[in-house]
N, C-alpha and C positions, 0 to 999 in steps of 0.2 A: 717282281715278287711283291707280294702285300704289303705294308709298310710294319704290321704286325711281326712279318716274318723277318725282317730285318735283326742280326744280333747287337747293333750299335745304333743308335739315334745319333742324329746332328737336328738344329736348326734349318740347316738348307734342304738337305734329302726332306725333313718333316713339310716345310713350307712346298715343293715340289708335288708332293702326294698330295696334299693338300688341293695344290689350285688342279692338279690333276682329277679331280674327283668330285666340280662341281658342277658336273651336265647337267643335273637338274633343276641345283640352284641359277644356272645361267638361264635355263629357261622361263626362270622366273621372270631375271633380269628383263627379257625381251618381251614376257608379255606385257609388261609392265610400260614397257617402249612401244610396245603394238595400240596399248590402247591411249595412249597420250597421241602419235599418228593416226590411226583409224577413226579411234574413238573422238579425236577432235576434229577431224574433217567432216564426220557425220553430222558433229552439233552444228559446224558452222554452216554447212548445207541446206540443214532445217532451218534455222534462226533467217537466212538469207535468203531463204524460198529457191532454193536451188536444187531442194529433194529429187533424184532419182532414184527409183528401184533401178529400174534399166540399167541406168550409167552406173550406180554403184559398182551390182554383180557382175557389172563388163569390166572393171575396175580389179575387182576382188578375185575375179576367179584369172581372169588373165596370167595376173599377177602370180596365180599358185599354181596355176596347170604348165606353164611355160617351164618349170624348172618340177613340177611332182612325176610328169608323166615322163619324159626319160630319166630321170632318175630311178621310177621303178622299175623301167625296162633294163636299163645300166646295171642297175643294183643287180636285179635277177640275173642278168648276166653272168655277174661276177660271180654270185654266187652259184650257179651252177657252175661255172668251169671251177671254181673251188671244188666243189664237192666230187667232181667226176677227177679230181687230181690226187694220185696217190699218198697215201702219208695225211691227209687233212681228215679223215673220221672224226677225230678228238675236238677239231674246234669245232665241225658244222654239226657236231651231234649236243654242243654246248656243253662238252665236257672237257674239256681245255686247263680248265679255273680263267677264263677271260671274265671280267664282269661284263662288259662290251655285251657278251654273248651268252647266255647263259637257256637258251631255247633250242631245240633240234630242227635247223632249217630244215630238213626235211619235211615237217610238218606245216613250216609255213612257208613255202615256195611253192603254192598252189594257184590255179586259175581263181579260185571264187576268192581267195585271199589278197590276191591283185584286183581283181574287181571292187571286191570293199574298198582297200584303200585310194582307189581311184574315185572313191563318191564318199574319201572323206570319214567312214564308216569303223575305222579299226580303235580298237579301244571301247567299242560300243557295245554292250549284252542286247543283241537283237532277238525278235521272238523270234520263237523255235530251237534254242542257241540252250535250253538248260538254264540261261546266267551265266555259261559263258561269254566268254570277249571275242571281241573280232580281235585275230592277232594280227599285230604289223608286218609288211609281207617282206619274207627271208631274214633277212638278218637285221633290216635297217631298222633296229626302236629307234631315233630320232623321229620316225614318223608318227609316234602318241602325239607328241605337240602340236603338229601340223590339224590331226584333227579337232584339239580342243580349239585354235586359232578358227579354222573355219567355223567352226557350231560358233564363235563370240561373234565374230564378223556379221551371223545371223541374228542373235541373241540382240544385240546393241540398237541398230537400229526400231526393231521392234518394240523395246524400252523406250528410246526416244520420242517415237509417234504416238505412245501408250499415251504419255504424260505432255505430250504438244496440247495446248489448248486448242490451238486453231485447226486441227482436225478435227472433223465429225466424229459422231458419237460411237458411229456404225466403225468407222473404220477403226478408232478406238477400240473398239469389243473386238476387232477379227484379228489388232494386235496381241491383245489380252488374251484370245485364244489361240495365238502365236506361240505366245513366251508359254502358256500351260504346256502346248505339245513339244515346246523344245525340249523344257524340264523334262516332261516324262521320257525322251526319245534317250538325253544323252547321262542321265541320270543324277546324281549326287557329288560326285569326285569331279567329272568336269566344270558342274557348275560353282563347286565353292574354288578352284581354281580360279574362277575368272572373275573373282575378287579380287586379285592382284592387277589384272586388266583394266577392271574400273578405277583404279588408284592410281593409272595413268590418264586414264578420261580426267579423273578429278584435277589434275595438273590445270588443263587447261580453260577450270573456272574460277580459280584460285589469284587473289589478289597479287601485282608484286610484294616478292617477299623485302621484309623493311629492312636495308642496310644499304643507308648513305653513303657513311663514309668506308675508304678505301681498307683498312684493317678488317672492320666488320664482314665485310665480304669476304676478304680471302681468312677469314676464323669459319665462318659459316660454309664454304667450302670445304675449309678443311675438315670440321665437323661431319660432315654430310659423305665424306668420303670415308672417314670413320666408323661411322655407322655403316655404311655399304659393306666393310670389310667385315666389323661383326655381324653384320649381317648373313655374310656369305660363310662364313664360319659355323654359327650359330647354327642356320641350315644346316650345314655340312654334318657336323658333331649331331641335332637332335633332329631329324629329317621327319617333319610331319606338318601338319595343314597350318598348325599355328606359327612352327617358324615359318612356312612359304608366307603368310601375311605377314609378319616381320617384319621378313627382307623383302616383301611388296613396297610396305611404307617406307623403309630406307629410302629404294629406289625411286620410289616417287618422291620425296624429299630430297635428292639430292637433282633429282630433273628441273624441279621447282628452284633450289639455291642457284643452280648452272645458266637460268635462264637470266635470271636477273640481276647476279651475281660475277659471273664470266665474264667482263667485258671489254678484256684484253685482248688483242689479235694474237690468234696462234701463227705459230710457225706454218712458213710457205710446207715445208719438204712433210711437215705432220700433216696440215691440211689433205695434200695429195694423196698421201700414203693411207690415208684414214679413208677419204673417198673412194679410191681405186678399193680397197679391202671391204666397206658396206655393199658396194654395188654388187658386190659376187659373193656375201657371206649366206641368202638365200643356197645359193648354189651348193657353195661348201657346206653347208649344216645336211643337205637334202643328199648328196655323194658320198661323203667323207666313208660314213663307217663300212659298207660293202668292200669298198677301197683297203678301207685299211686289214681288216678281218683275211679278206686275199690274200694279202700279201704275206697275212702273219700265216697263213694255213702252207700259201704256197712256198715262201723262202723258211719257213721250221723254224720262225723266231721262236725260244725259250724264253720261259719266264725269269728275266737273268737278274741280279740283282744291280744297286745303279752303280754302275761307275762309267770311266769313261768310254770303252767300245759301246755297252749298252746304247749310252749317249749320242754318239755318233751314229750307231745305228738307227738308234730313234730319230734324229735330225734329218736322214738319210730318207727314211719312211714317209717323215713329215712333208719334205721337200716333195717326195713322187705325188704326195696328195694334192697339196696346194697346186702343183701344176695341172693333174687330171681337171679338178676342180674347176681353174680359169676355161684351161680347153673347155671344160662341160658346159661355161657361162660365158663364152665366146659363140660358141654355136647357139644356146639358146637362150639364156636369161637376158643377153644385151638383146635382144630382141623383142623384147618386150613389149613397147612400145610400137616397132613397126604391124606387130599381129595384132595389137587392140586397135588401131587405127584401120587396118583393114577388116576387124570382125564390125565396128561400127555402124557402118550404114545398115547394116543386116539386123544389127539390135536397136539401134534407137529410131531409123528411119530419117525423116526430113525434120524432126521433133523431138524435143525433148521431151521422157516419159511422163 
Protein backbone atom coordinates (compact mmCIF):
# COMPACT_ATOMS: atom_id res chain seq x y z
CA UNK A 1 0.00 0.00 0.00
CA UNK A 2 0.94 3.73 -0.55
CA UNK A 3 2.75 5.13 2.43
CA UNK A 4 -0.32 7.77 2.40
CA UNK A 5 -2.64 4.88 3.03
CA UNK A 6 -0.93 3.66 5.89
CA UNK A 7 -3.20 4.69 9.41
CA UNK A 8 0.10 4.82 11.71
CA UNK A 9 3.51 6.19 10.73
CA UNK A 10 6.88 4.89 12.31
CA UNK A 11 10.37 6.09 11.34
CA UNK A 12 11.32 2.81 9.79
CA UNK A 13 8.20 1.87 7.58
CA UNK A 14 8.74 6.08 6.53
CA UNK A 15 12.56 5.42 5.76
CA UNK A 16 11.46 2.03 3.77
CA UNK A 17 9.04 3.83 1.37
CA UNK A 18 11.33 6.16 1.08
CA UNK A 19 14.61 4.33 -0.29
CA UNK A 20 11.79 2.36 -2.06
CA UNK A 21 10.85 5.19 -4.33
CA UNK A 22 14.07 6.40 -5.70
CA UNK A 23 14.23 4.75 -9.36
CA UNK A 24 14.55 7.97 -10.73
CA UNK A 25 16.73 9.62 -8.46
CA UNK A 26 19.16 6.52 -8.60
CA UNK A 27 19.19 7.03 -12.24
CA UNK A 28 20.53 10.18 -11.65
CA UNK A 29 23.05 8.61 -9.35
CA UNK A 30 24.37 6.55 -12.44
CA UNK A 31 24.40 8.83 -14.99
CA UNK A 32 26.40 10.76 -13.11
CA UNK A 33 28.78 7.48 -12.72
CA UNK A 34 28.31 7.05 -16.57
CA UNK A 35 29.92 10.24 -17.37
CA UNK A 36 32.82 10.40 -14.92
CA UNK A 37 33.62 6.43 -16.85
CA UNK A 38 32.69 7.25 -20.34
CA UNK A 39 33.00 10.67 -20.33
CA UNK A 40 36.59 10.34 -18.95
CA UNK A 41 37.85 7.69 -21.27
CA UNK A 42 36.67 9.87 -24.17
CA UNK A 43 38.83 12.97 -22.92
CA UNK A 44 41.70 10.81 -22.16
CA UNK A 45 41.47 9.15 -25.77
CA UNK A 46 41.59 12.56 -27.48
CA UNK A 47 44.25 14.24 -25.27
CA UNK A 48 46.42 10.89 -26.17
CA UNK A 49 45.78 10.79 -29.80
CA UNK A 50 44.19 7.55 -29.32
CA UNK A 51 40.51 8.70 -30.82
CA UNK A 52 38.42 6.11 -32.40
CA UNK A 53 35.17 6.33 -33.73
CA UNK A 54 35.40 2.67 -34.78
CA UNK A 55 36.74 1.37 -31.41
CA UNK A 56 34.50 3.66 -29.51
CA UNK A 57 31.08 2.40 -31.01
CA UNK A 58 32.56 -1.25 -30.87
CA UNK A 59 33.05 -0.34 -27.26
CA UNK A 60 29.62 1.27 -26.58
CA UNK A 61 27.31 -0.65 -28.37
CA UNK A 62 28.75 -4.08 -27.35
CA UNK A 63 28.41 -3.18 -24.19
CA UNK A 64 24.48 -2.23 -24.49
CA UNK A 65 23.33 -4.83 -27.02
CA UNK A 66 24.71 -7.95 -25.15
CA UNK A 67 22.34 -7.43 -22.27
CA UNK A 68 19.35 -4.77 -24.32
CA UNK A 69 18.42 -7.37 -26.89
CA UNK A 70 17.43 -10.46 -24.77
CA UNK A 71 16.20 -8.64 -22.27
CA UNK A 72 13.67 -7.38 -24.72
CA UNK A 73 12.95 -10.49 -25.96
CA UNK A 74 12.80 -11.99 -22.17
CA UNK A 75 10.86 -9.02 -21.10
CA UNK A 76 8.18 -9.69 -24.06
CA UNK A 77 8.21 -12.98 -23.01
CA UNK A 78 7.22 -12.46 -19.68
CA UNK A 79 5.05 -10.30 -20.57
CA UNK A 80 2.95 -11.97 -22.75
CA UNK A 81 2.50 -15.19 -20.83
CA UNK A 82 1.38 -12.62 -18.16
CA UNK A 83 -1.14 -11.37 -20.14
CA UNK A 84 -2.39 -14.59 -21.74
CA UNK A 85 -2.65 -15.91 -17.73
CA UNK A 86 -5.95 -15.60 -16.02
CA UNK A 87 -6.71 -13.17 -13.26
CA UNK A 88 -3.67 -10.65 -14.48
CA UNK A 89 -6.25 -7.99 -16.79
CA UNK A 90 -5.81 -5.44 -13.82
CA UNK A 91 -2.06 -5.23 -13.67
CA UNK A 92 -1.10 -5.47 -17.65
CA UNK A 93 -4.04 -3.10 -18.38
CA UNK A 94 -2.07 -0.71 -15.74
CA UNK A 95 -4.68 -0.59 -13.59
CA UNK A 96 -3.55 -2.53 -10.59
CA UNK A 97 -2.55 0.95 -8.55
CA UNK A 98 1.20 -0.55 -9.27
CA UNK A 99 3.28 2.65 -9.90
CA UNK A 100 5.86 0.05 -11.63
CA UNK A 101 3.13 -0.01 -14.24
CA UNK A 102 0.79 2.36 -14.83
CA UNK A 103 0.47 1.91 -19.01
CA UNK A 104 -1.75 -0.90 -20.94
CA UNK A 105 0.81 -3.40 -22.09
CA UNK A 106 -1.30 -4.16 -24.51
CA UNK A 107 -0.52 -1.18 -26.34
CA UNK A 108 3.16 -1.34 -25.97
CA UNK A 109 3.99 -5.09 -26.80
CA UNK A 110 4.24 -4.39 -30.30
CA UNK A 111 6.73 -5.16 -33.35
CA UNK A 112 7.34 -1.43 -34.23
CA UNK A 113 7.65 -0.74 -30.46
CA UNK A 114 10.60 -3.44 -30.15
CA UNK A 115 12.05 -2.15 -33.05
CA UNK A 116 12.31 1.45 -31.71
CA UNK A 117 13.63 0.38 -28.56
CA UNK A 118 16.11 -1.77 -30.22
CA UNK A 119 17.78 1.58 -32.12
CA UNK A 120 17.54 3.28 -28.92
CA UNK A 121 14.49 5.38 -30.15
CA UNK A 122 11.75 5.03 -27.18
CA UNK A 123 11.16 8.16 -25.40
CA UNK A 124 11.65 10.03 -28.55
CA UNK A 125 8.71 12.28 -30.48
CA UNK A 126 9.61 10.99 -34.00
CA UNK A 127 7.96 12.64 -37.13
CA UNK A 128 4.87 11.50 -38.08
CA UNK A 129 4.19 10.51 -34.21
CA UNK A 130 1.75 13.85 -33.59
CA UNK A 131 4.49 14.57 -30.56
CA UNK A 132 4.00 11.58 -29.34
CA UNK A 133 6.64 9.38 -27.60
CA UNK A 134 7.98 6.14 -28.63
CA UNK A 135 6.79 4.14 -25.62
CA UNK A 136 9.24 1.77 -23.89
CA UNK A 137 8.28 -1.88 -25.10
CA UNK A 138 5.76 -3.76 -22.65
CA UNK A 139 6.19 -3.14 -19.36
CA UNK A 140 9.92 -2.39 -18.97
CA UNK A 141 10.12 1.80 -18.16
CA UNK A 142 13.63 1.25 -16.98
CA UNK A 143 14.41 1.35 -20.58
CA UNK A 144 13.78 5.54 -20.77
CA UNK A 145 17.33 5.67 -19.31
CA UNK A 146 18.93 3.35 -21.60
CA UNK A 147 18.07 5.61 -24.25
CA UNK A 148 18.95 8.89 -22.95
CA UNK A 149 22.49 6.98 -21.93
CA UNK A 150 22.89 6.20 -25.68
CA UNK A 151 22.00 9.73 -27.27
CA UNK A 152 25.00 11.11 -24.42
CA UNK A 153 27.53 8.28 -25.32
CA UNK A 154 26.70 10.20 -28.93
CA UNK A 155 26.45 13.66 -27.77
CA UNK A 156 30.01 13.72 -25.72
CA UNK A 157 32.28 12.85 -28.05
CA UNK A 158 31.08 15.21 -30.67
CA UNK A 159 31.41 18.05 -27.92
CA UNK A 160 34.78 17.04 -27.48
CA UNK A 161 36.14 17.05 -31.18
CA UNK A 162 33.90 20.45 -31.51
CA UNK A 163 36.23 22.10 -29.02
CA UNK A 164 39.76 19.82 -29.88
CA UNK A 165 41.94 22.40 -31.31
CA UNK A 166 43.95 19.96 -33.20
CA UNK A 167 41.11 18.95 -35.47
CA UNK A 168 40.49 20.81 -38.56
CA UNK A 169 38.08 23.07 -39.16
CA UNK A 170 35.93 21.01 -41.66
CA UNK A 171 35.72 18.40 -39.23
CA UNK A 172 34.89 20.89 -36.48
CA UNK A 173 31.82 22.26 -38.51
CA UNK A 174 30.49 18.30 -39.25
CA UNK A 175 30.85 18.03 -35.32
CA UNK A 176 28.86 21.34 -34.79
CA UNK A 177 26.32 19.92 -37.13
CA UNK A 178 26.34 16.87 -35.11
CA UNK A 179 25.41 18.23 -31.75
CA UNK A 180 22.58 20.74 -33.78
CA UNK A 181 20.88 17.41 -35.27
CA UNK A 182 21.34 15.55 -32.00
CA UNK A 183 19.42 18.40 -30.14
CA UNK A 184 16.84 18.57 -32.56
CA UNK A 185 16.34 14.58 -32.87
CA UNK A 186 16.25 13.85 -28.95
CA UNK A 187 14.82 17.12 -27.88
CA UNK A 188 14.80 19.22 -24.65
CA UNK A 189 14.22 16.72 -21.53
CA UNK A 190 16.99 14.41 -22.64
CA UNK A 191 19.33 16.93 -23.22
CA UNK A 192 18.92 19.05 -19.89
CA UNK A 193 19.14 15.56 -18.27
CA UNK A 194 22.57 15.05 -19.39
CA UNK A 195 23.73 17.85 -17.33
CA UNK A 196 24.07 15.62 -14.54
CA UNK A 197 26.31 13.43 -16.98
CA UNK A 198 28.56 16.25 -17.65
CA UNK A 199 29.15 16.71 -13.76
CA UNK A 200 30.68 13.39 -13.99
CA UNK A 201 33.01 14.32 -16.99
CA UNK A 202 33.85 17.27 -14.83
CA UNK A 203 35.15 14.99 -11.98
CA UNK A 204 37.84 13.98 -13.98
CA UNK A 205 39.37 17.66 -14.73
CA UNK A 206 39.12 18.65 -11.36
CA UNK A 207 42.13 19.28 -9.10
CA UNK A 208 42.83 16.91 -6.02
CA UNK A 209 40.47 17.87 -3.49
CA UNK A 210 42.53 19.77 -0.55
CA UNK A 211 42.50 17.56 2.59
CA UNK A 212 45.82 16.55 4.08
CA UNK A 213 45.24 15.44 7.10
CA UNK A 214 43.48 12.41 8.27
CA UNK A 215 40.15 14.12 10.14
CA UNK A 216 39.68 16.46 7.15
CA UNK A 217 38.96 13.70 4.96
CA UNK A 218 37.01 11.33 6.76
CA UNK A 219 34.75 15.17 7.65
CA UNK A 220 34.67 15.75 4.07
CA UNK A 221 33.34 12.27 3.36
CA UNK A 222 31.16 12.43 5.79
CA UNK A 223 29.89 15.62 4.26
CA UNK A 224 29.56 14.40 0.84
CA UNK A 225 27.58 11.51 1.97
CA UNK A 226 25.29 13.87 3.59
CA UNK A 227 24.52 15.77 0.93
CA UNK A 228 24.04 12.53 -1.31
CA UNK A 229 21.33 11.67 1.11
CA UNK A 230 19.62 15.19 0.88
CA UNK A 231 20.22 14.86 -2.13
CA UNK A 232 18.29 11.82 -2.72
CA UNK A 233 15.59 12.97 -0.52
CA UNK A 234 15.23 16.27 -1.91
CA UNK A 235 14.59 14.50 -5.36
CA UNK A 236 12.37 12.22 -3.83
CA UNK A 237 9.92 14.95 -2.00
CA UNK A 238 10.31 17.92 -5.11
CA UNK A 239 11.01 15.74 -8.31
CA UNK A 240 11.89 18.09 -11.06
CA UNK A 241 14.93 19.15 -13.35
CA UNK A 242 16.36 21.38 -10.68
CA UNK A 243 16.44 18.93 -7.86
CA UNK A 244 17.95 16.15 -10.57
CA UNK A 245 20.99 18.94 -10.95
CA UNK A 246 21.15 19.02 -7.17
CA UNK A 247 21.66 15.60 -6.62
CA UNK A 248 23.91 15.70 -9.97
CA UNK A 249 26.35 17.86 -7.93
CA UNK A 250 26.06 15.91 -4.66
CA UNK A 251 27.01 13.05 -6.57
CA UNK A 252 29.75 14.48 -8.40
CA UNK A 253 31.00 15.83 -5.18
CA UNK A 254 31.17 13.01 -3.29
CA UNK A 255 32.99 11.05 -6.58
CA UNK A 256 35.42 13.78 -6.40
CA UNK A 257 35.89 13.63 -1.99
CA UNK A 258 36.06 9.43 -2.61
CA UNK A 259 38.79 9.70 -4.86
CA UNK A 260 41.06 11.52 -2.90
CA UNK A 261 39.82 11.12 0.05
CA UNK A 262 39.25 7.18 0.46
CA UNK A 263 42.39 5.87 1.15
CA UNK A 264 41.85 3.14 3.37
CA UNK A 265 41.70 -0.45 2.04
CA UNK A 266 38.27 -1.92 2.25
CA UNK A 267 37.37 -5.08 3.37
CA UNK A 268 38.29 -8.23 1.35
CA UNK A 269 34.55 -9.92 1.70
CA UNK A 270 33.07 -6.02 0.68
CA UNK A 271 35.42 -5.76 -2.15
CA UNK A 272 34.05 -9.10 -3.65
CA UNK A 273 30.76 -8.78 -2.93
CA UNK A 274 30.65 -5.19 -4.55
CA UNK A 275 32.47 -6.48 -7.61
CA UNK A 276 30.52 -9.75 -8.23
CA UNK A 277 26.99 -7.19 -7.68
CA UNK A 278 28.44 -4.10 -10.56
CA UNK A 279 29.36 -6.75 -13.17
CA UNK A 280 25.62 -7.86 -13.44
CA UNK A 281 23.78 -4.69 -12.18
CA UNK A 282 23.71 -3.83 -16.10
CA UNK A 283 21.75 -6.96 -16.35
CA UNK A 284 19.49 -6.53 -13.32
CA UNK A 285 18.40 -2.94 -14.17
CA UNK A 286 17.66 -4.24 -18.01
CA UNK A 287 15.47 -7.83 -16.33
CA UNK A 288 14.25 -6.96 -13.12
CA UNK A 289 10.82 -5.18 -13.68
CA UNK A 290 9.03 -7.83 -16.51
CA UNK A 291 10.23 -10.14 -13.79
CA UNK A 292 8.85 -8.77 -11.21
CA UNK A 293 5.28 -7.41 -12.63
CA UNK A 294 4.96 -11.47 -13.55
CA UNK A 295 5.13 -12.63 -10.73
CA UNK A 296 3.07 -10.09 -9.07
CA UNK A 297 0.13 -10.68 -12.02
CA UNK A 298 0.85 -14.39 -11.81
CA UNK A 299 1.06 -15.43 -8.02
CA UNK A 300 -2.12 -12.27 -7.07
CA UNK A 301 0.19 -10.47 -4.85
CA UNK A 302 -2.18 -7.70 -3.06
CA UNK A 303 -1.34 -4.61 -2.31
CA UNK A 304 -0.77 -5.55 1.55
CA UNK A 305 0.18 -3.45 3.97
CA UNK A 306 4.01 -3.80 5.68
CA UNK A 307 4.45 -6.06 8.06
CA UNK A 308 6.00 -9.23 8.41
CA UNK A 309 4.54 -11.93 5.85
CA UNK A 310 4.30 -8.88 3.35
CA UNK A 311 8.22 -8.86 4.08
CA UNK A 312 8.94 -12.11 3.60
CA UNK A 313 7.05 -12.38 0.71
CA UNK A 314 8.78 -9.55 -0.74
CA UNK A 315 12.30 -11.10 0.13
CA UNK A 316 10.98 -14.06 -1.41
CA UNK A 317 10.12 -12.11 -4.73
CA UNK A 318 13.51 -10.34 -4.51
CA UNK A 319 15.49 -13.56 -4.13
CA UNK A 320 13.64 -15.18 -7.51
CA UNK A 321 14.80 -11.81 -9.27
CA UNK A 322 18.36 -11.52 -8.38
CA UNK A 323 18.71 -15.12 -9.39
CA UNK A 324 16.80 -14.81 -12.98
CA UNK A 325 19.08 -11.84 -13.29
CA UNK A 326 22.75 -13.67 -12.55
CA UNK A 327 21.23 -16.56 -14.88
CA UNK A 328 20.33 -13.81 -17.56
CA UNK A 329 24.18 -12.24 -17.03
CA UNK A 330 25.69 -15.71 -17.11
CA UNK A 331 24.46 -16.38 -20.43
CA UNK A 332 25.12 -13.17 -21.72
CA UNK A 333 26.59 -9.88 -20.15
CA UNK A 334 29.72 -12.12 -18.82
CA UNK A 335 30.24 -12.35 -22.29
CA UNK A 336 30.90 -9.49 -23.19
CA UNK A 337 34.06 -9.22 -23.96
CA UNK A 338 34.43 -12.49 -25.76
CA UNK A 339 31.77 -10.91 -28.70
CA UNK A 340 33.71 -7.56 -29.00
CA UNK A 341 36.79 -9.42 -29.44
CA UNK A 342 35.39 -11.46 -32.19
CA UNK A 343 33.20 -8.62 -33.76
CA UNK A 344 36.84 -6.70 -33.97
CA UNK A 345 38.66 -7.51 -36.92
CA UNK A 346 35.24 -6.95 -38.90
CA UNK A 347 35.20 -3.39 -37.45
CA UNK A 348 38.49 -2.08 -37.12
CA UNK A 349 40.44 -4.15 -39.68
CA UNK A 350 44.45 -4.55 -39.50
CA UNK A 351 44.12 -0.56 -38.26
CA UNK A 352 43.17 1.54 -36.11
CA UNK A 353 40.20 3.98 -37.18
Amino acid sequence: MDNREIGRHNPISATLYLAAGLGHQWVIVFFVLSGYLVGGSVLRAVDTGRWSWRGYLLARLTRLYIVLLPALLLGGALDWAGMHTAGTEAVYSGRSGMHALTVDVHTTLTGPTLAANSLFLQTLALPGMGGRKVSTFGSNGPLWSLSNEFWYYLAFPLLVLLLARTRSWRARAVCGAGLLAWGWVVGAEIALLGIPWLMGVLVTILPPFPAGQAKTRRLAIAAALALLGGGLVIGKIWSCHTTDLVLGLAVAFLIWVTLHCATAPLPRGYVRVAQRAARSSYTLYLSHLPLLIFLKAFLHLPRALPNWHACLVGMGVLAGILVYAQIVYELFEKNTGWVRNWIRPYIMGGKVA
